[in-house]
C-alpha positions in Angstrom: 71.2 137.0 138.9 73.2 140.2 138.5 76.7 140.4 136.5 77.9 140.5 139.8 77.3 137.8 141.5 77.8 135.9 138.3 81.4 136.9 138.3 81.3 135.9 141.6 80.0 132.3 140.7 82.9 131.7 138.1 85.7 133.4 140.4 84.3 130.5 142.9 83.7 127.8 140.1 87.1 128.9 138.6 88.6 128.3 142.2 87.4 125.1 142.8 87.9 123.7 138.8 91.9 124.4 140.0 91.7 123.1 143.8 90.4 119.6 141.8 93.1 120.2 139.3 95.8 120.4 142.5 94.0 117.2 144.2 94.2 115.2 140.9 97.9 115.7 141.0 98.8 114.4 144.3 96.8 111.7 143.7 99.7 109.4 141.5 97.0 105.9 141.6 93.9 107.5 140.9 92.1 107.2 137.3 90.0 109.7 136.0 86.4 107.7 137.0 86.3 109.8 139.9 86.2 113.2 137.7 82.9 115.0 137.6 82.3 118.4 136.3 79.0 120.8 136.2 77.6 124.0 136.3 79.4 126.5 134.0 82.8 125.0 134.6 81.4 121.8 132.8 79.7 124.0 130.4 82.8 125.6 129.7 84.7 122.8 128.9 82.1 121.0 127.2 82.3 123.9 124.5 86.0 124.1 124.4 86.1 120.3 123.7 82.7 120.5 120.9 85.3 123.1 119.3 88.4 120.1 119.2 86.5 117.9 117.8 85.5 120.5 114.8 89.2 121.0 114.4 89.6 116.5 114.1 87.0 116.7 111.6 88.3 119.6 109.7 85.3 121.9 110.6 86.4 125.0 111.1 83.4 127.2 110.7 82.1 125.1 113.6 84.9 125.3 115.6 84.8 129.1 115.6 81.2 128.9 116.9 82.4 126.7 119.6 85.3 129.4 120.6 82.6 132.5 120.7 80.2 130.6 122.9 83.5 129.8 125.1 84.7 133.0 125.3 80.9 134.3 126.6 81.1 131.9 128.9 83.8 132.6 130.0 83.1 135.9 130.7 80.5 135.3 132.5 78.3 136.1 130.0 74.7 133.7 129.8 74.6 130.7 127.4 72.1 129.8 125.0 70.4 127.1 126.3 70.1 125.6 123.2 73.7 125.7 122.8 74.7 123.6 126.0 71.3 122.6 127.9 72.0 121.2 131.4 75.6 120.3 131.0 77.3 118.1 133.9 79.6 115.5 132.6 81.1 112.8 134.3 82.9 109.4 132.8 84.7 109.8 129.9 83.3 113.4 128.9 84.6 114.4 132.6 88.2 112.6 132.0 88.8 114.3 128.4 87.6 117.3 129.4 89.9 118.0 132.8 92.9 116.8 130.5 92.1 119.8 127.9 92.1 122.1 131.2 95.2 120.2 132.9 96.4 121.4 129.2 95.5 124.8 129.5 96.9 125.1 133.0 100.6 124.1 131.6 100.0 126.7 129.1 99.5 129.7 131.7 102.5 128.1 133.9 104.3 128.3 130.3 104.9 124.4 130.8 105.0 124.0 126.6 106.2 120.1 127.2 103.5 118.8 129.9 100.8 121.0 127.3 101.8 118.5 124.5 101.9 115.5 126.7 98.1 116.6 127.7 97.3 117.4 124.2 98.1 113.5 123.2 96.3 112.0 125.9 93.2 113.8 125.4 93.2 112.9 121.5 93.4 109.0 122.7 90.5 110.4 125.0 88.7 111.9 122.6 89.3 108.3 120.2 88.1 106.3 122.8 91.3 104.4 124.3 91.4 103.9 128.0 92.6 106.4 130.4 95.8 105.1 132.0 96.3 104.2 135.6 98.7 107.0 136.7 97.4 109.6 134.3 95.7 112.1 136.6 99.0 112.3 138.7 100.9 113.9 135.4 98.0 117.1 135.7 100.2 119.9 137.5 98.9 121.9 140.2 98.0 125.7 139.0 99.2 128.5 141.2 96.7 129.9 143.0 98.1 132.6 145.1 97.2 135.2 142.8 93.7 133.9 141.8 91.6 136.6 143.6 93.6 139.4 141.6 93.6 137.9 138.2 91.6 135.1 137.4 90.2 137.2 134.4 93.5 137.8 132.8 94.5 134.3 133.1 91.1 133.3 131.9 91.9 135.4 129.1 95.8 134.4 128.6 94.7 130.7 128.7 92.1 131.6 125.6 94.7 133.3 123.7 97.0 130.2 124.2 94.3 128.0 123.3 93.4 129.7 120.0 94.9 128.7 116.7 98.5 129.7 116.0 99.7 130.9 113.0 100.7 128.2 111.1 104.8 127.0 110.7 103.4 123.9 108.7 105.2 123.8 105.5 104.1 120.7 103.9 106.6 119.4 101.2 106.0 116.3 98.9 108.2 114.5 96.2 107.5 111.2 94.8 110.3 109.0 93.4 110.2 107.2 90.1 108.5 103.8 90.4 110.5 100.4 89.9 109.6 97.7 87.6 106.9 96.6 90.2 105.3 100.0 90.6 106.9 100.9 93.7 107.7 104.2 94.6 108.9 106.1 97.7 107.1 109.1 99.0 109.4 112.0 100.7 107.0 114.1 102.8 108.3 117.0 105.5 106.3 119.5 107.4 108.8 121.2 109.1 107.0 121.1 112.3 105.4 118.5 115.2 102.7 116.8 112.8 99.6 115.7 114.3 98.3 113.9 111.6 98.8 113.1 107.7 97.1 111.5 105.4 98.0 110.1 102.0 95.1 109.5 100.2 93.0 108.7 103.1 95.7 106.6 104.9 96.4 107.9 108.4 100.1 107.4 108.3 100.2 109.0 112.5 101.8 111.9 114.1 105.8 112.2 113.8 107.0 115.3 116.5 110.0 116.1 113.3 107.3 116.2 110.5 109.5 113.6 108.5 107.9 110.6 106.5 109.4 108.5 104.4 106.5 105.6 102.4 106.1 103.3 100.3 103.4 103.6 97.6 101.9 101.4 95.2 101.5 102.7 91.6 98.8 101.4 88.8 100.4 101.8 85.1 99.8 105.5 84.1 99.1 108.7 85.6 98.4 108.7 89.2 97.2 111.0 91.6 98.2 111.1 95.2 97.0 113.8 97.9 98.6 114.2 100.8 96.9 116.2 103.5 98.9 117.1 107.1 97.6 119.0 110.4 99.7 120.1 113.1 99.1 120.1 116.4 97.7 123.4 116.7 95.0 122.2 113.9 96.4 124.0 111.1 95.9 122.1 107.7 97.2 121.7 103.8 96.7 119.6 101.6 99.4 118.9 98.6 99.3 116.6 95.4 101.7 114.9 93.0 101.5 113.0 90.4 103.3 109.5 89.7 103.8 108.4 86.1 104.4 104.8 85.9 105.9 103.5 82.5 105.9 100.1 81.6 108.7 97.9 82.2 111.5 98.1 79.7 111.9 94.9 78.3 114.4 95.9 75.5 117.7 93.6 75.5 120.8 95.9 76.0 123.4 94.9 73.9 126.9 95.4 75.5 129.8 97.8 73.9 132.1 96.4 71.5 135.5 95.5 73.7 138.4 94.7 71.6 140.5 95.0 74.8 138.9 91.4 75.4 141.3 89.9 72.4 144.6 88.8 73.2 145.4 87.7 69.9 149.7 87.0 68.7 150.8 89.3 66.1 151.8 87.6 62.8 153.9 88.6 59.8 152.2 86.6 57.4 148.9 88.3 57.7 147.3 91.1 56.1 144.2 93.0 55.9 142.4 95.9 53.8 139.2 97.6 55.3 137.0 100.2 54.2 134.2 101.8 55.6 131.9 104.2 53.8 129.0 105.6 55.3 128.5 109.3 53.6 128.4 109.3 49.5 128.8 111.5 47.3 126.0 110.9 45.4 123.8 108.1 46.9 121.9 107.4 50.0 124.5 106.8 53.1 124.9 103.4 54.7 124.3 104.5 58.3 127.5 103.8 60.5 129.4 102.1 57.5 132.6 104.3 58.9 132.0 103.5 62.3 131.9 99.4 61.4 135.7 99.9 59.8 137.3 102.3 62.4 136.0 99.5 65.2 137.0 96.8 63.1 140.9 97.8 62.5 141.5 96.7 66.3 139.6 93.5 66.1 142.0 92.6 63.1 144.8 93.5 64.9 144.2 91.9 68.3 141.9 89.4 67.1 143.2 88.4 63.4 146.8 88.9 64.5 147.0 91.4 61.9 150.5 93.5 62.9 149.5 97.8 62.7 151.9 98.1 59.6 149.9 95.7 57.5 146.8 97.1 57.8 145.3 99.6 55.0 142.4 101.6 56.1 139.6 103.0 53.9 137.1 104.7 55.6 134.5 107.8 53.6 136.4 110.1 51.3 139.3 108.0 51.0 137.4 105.2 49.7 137.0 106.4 46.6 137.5 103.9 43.7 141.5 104.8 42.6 142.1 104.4 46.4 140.3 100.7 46.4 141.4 99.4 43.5 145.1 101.1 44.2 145.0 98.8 47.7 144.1 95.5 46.0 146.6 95.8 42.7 149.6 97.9 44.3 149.8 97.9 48.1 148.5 94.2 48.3 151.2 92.6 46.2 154.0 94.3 48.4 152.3 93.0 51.7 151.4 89.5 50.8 154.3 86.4 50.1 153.3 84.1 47.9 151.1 80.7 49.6 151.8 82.2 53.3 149.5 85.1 53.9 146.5 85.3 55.3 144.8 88.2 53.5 141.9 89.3 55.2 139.0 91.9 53.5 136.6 94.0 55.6 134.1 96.0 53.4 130.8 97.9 55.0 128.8 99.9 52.8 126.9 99.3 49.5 126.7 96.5 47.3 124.7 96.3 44.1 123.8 94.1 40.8 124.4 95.9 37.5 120.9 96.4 35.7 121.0 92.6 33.7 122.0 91.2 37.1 125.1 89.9 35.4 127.5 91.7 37.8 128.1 92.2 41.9 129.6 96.2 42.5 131.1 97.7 45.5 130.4 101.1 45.7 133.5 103.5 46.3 132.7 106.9 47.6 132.0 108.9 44.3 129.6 106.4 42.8 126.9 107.5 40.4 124.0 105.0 39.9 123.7 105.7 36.6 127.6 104.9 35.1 128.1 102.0 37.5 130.2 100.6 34.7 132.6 103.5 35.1 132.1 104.4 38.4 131.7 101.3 40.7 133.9 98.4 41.2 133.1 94.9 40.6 133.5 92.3 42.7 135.3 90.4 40.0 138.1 92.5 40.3 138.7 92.6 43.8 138.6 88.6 43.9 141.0 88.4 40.3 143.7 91.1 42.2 143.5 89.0 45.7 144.0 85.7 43.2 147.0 87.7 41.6 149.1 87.8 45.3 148.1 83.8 45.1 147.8 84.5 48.7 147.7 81.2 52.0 144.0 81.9 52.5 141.3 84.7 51.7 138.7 85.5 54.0 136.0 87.9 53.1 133.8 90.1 55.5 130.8 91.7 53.7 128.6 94.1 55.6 126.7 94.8 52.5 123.9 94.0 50.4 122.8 93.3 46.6 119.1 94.2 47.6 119.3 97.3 45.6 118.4 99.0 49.1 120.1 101.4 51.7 120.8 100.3 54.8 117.7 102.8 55.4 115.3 100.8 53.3 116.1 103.4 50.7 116.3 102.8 46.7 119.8 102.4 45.1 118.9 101.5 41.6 117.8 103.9 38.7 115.1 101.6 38.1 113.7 102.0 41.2 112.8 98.7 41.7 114.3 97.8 45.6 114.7 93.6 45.7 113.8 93.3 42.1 117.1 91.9 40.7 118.6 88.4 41.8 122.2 88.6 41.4 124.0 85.5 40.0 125.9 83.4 42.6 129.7 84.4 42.2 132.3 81.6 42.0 135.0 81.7 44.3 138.4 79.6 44.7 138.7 77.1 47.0 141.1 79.2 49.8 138.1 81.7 49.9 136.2 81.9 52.9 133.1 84.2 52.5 130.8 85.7 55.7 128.2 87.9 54.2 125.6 90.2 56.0 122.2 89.0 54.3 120.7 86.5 51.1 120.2 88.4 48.0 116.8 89.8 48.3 116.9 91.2 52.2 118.8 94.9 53.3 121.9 94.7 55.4 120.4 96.8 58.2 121.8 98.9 61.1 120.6 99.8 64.3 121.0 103.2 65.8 121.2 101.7 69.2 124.2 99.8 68.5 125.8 102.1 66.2 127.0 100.0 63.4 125.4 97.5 60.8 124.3 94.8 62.8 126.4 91.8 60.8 129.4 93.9 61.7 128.3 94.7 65.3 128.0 90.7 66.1 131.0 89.8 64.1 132.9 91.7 66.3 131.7 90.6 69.7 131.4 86.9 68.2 135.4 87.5 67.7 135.7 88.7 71.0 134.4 85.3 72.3 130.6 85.0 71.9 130.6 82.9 69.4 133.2 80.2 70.5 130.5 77.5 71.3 132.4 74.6 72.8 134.6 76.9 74.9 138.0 75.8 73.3 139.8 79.2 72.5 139.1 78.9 69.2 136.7 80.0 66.7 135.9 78.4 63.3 133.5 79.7 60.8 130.9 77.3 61.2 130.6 78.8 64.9 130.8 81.8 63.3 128.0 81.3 61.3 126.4 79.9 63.5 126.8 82.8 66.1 125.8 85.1 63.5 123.1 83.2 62.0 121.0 83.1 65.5 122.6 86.9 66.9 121.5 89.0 63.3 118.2 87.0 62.9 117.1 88.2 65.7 117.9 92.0 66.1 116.6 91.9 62.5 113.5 90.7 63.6 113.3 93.9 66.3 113.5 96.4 63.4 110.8 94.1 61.3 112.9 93.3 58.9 114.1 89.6 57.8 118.4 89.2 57.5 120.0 85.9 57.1 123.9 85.9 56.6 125.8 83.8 54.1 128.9 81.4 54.4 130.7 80.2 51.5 134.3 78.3 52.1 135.6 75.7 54.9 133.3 76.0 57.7 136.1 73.9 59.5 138.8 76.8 59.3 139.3 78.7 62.7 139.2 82.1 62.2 140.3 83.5 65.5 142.5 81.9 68.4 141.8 83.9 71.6 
């Protein structure tokens, strides 16, 4: 046959393919069974739809096989048999194919909206779902007026349309951090009408805005997740993330000190020294030793009843020992009438036994391990000047150890020898009420998270309430001791380290009246 009258036979075949396109439209109850294609026109078509179904499977090197052997045909040009055979299709093949060239039609009449309506029918097609009752009425009629003049440069305008676009897919991924039970949110856009994504296999569907919002589930660790998006057109990437899933945090948050909770009257028989010293001159610091006593001066205010005016505040540099012993022997005895004050003693930093374990020191500021005779104070002379003011009531608060170790775990003594010396148990009168951080032998720790020594830390929030047991606005030391007993075991025990406190005195005296 000569390229002639093979023209001739497409112009004809071309014809006819569009007269069936027109009939199928007035036709609104008919259903595609009654399609049948053959010749080249089948031929045709049967290439154009082997090349979708590259695209669907991702083979593009096939599906630019598929659009050479269309073109050719086309043209008009001959067909390797071995490419299409003796091609008539009927059925399903007929129906998918007439909706890819009811699709191509709405492309040439510039009909962008019926050419995506065609392009999701023929993916169910292609899928296998059941044409629709109706569906051959949606194919629009293509003008035919002008067929005999250029049928080959709408041939060719419907090829162009039908080729892959440059791509406007912009595929953009972010994964959110995952909750306690591994859940995480995926944030996925494409900027563009998506025809399908995939998140690690998963077909999540088409979505015309490109917008997907999903839930994932992630393993403890490193994960990987791909995400993979085509557009309509067939245009693909692929991105990745990765998810990093902790385990839960289990830790117990401690809440901040709130001396706002006290409501605590004022009294003018009350009185209170407090001294704080975290950074020595010349020995290991206790860690947050200054913090303890600046926190501390509003919980004996509001919580002791301890008026502004009557409290003397210690705190680093100005705890050195002239300053101490100058607020027990000279500023005490000025505050404090005799048998009605309530004189109140809050110490954080170091303690220590002398060498022979005969004597109990607090360390001012300026301490030097090796003249603790000349350069500490002992605890016998603090208790003989608070005897001196023959005061209502004593009550001691001891943030501090006799362990011969930092608050750090680090050495104190000369010697070197941490724990090694068992101080002798001090007497003290009967009006003294004693709440100490730890027994002899164990550190008075602090904790980093809480910023302060731990015995001060609960101290303060038992004051604020936490430790009155039976609810009664009150709080006597043995609920004290109590509170403390159960609240400083136990933090201890986080930092792997053992710390009892101590009570000496009436257990029965309240201490605070909220």
């Amino acid at each position: 046959m000569s390229n002639i009258n093979l023209k001739q036979t497409f112009f004809l075949l071309f014809v006819s393919l569009t007269i069936l396109i027109s009939g199928c439209e007035t036709t609104s109850g008919s259903s595609y069974t009654s399609v049948s294609l053959s010749g080249r026109a089948a031929q045709c078509d049967h290439l154009w739809t082997a090349r979708n179904s590259a695209l669907l499977r991702g083979d593009q090197r096939s599906a630019d096989a598929h659009v050479a052997q269309y073109r050719s045909c086309i043209d008009g040009s001959s067909v390797a048999s071995s490419s299409l055979g003796s091609v008539s299709l009927s059925g399903r093949a007929a129906q998918c194919d007439h909706l890819w060239t009811a699709r191509n039609s709405a492309l040439l009449r510039g009909d962008q909206r019926s050419a995506d309506a065609y392009v999701a029918k023929y993916r169910s097609c292609i899928d296998g779902s059941p044409a629709g009752e109706g569906t051959a009425a949606l194919i629009p009629s293509a003008p035919v007026d002008n067929a005999n003049s250029d049928i080959r440069q709408s041939a060719s305008t419907a090829l162009r349309a039908s080729e892959p676009v440059k791509s406007t897919l912009e595929l953009s991924v972010s994964a959110s951090k995952p909750d306690n039970d591994g859940v995480f949110i995926l944030s996925i856009t494409t900027k563009t009408d998506t025809a399908s994504l995939k998140i690690d296999g998963d077909e999540a569907g088409g979505r015309i805005d490109g917008r997907y919002t999903v839930p994932r589930f992630a393993k403890l660790g490193a994960n990987r997740v791909e995400v993979i998006a085509i557009d309509r057109f067939g245009n693909k990437k692929t991105e990745v993330v990765s998810v990093v899933r902790e385990p839960a945090d289990t830790s117990v948050r401690f809440a901040t000190l709130n001396p706002g909770a006290l409501r605590g009257k004022p009294t003018a028989n009350a009185v209170a020294i407090i001294i704080g010293i975290q950074d020595y001159r010349r020995v290991p610091k206790a860690d947050f030793a200054n913090n303890d006593a600046r926190v501390f001066y509003d919980y004996a205010i509001r919580g002791l009843g301890v008026r502004p005016e009557n409290v003397k505040l210690l705190v680093d540099q100005q705890a050195d020992d002239i300053e101490i012993l100058g607020a027990f022997r000279n500023w005490l005895p000025l505050k404090a009438k005799r048998g009605q004050t309530d004189v109140y003693v809050f110490y954080s930093g170091h303690g220590l036994p002398s060498d022979d374990g005969a004597s109990l020191y607090f360390l001012p500021h300026g301490v030097d391990r090796q003249f603790l005779d000349r350069t500490a104070i002992k605890q016998a002379e603090i208790i003989s000047a608070l005897e001196a003011v023959s005061p209502k009531s004593v009550t001691l608060f001891l943030d501090a150890c006799y362990s011969g170790q930092s608050r750090g775990g680090e050495t104190l003594l000369v010697s070197a020898r941490p724990i090694a010396i068992q101080p002798k148990a001090s007497a003290f009168p009967a009006n003294f009420t004693v709440l100490s951080a730890s027994a002899p032998q164990q550190i008075a720790s602090s904790s980093p998270e809480l910023k302060h020594g731990i015995f001060s830390y609960f101290l303060m929030k038992g004051m604020e309430g936490e430790a009155d047991q039976n609810k009664d606005g009150t709080i006597t030391t043995q609920e004290m001791y109590s509170y403390l007993s159960d609240s400083v075991g136990r933090k201890a025990m986080a930092l792997n380290r053992t710390q009892q406190p101590q009570v000496l005195g009436d257990q029965s005296r309240v201490l605070v009246v909220r």
